[in-house]
N, C-alpha and C positions, 0 to 999 in steps of 0.2 A: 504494500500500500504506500501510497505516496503520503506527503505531509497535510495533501490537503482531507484523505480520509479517501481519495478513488484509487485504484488499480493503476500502477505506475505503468503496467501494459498488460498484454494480453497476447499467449499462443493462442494460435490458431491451429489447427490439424485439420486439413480438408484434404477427404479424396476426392478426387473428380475425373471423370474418363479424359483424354487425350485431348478430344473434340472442346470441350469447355476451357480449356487452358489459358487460351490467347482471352479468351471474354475475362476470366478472374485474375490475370495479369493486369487485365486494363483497370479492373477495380480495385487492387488494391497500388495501381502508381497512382491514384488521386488521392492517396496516402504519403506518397513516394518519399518525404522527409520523416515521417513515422515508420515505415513498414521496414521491413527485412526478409528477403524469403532466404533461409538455411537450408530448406532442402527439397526437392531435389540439386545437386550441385549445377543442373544446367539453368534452371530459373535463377539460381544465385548469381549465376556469372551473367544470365542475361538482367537480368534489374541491376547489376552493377555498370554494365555495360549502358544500360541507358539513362540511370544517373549519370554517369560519366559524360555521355554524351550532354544532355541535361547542362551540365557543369559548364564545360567548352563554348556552347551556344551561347553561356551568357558573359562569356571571360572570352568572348571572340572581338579581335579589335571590330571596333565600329561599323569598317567600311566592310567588313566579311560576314555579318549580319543580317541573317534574312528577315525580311517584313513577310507579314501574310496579313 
């Protein structure tokens, strides 16, 4: 428990077939500064990989800055 009295976090444990994967990745990067996947090791490396990227985009000089 944290100091304020709530759950300083929280495991998750979901199984989910193959097919669902990419959808529950997208939900939980709208966490992406909270979350952490540990395992399997290929979700870990890819949610690092796209914070990483994450990261880059915004420490990209100026002019190499995409608008959308």
């Amino acid at each position: 428990m944290g100091k304020d009295g709530k759950p300083a976090y929280v495991d998750y444990i979901v199984k989910l077939p193959q097919r669902s994967l990419e959808e529950f990745c997208r939900w939980v990067y709208r966490f992406m500064d909270n979350a952490q996947f540990i395992y399997p090791q290929y979700l870990a490396e890819k949610h690092q990989e796209s914070a990483s990227a994450l990261l880059a985009r915004y420490h990209a000089p100026e002019n190499q800055r995409h608008s959308y």
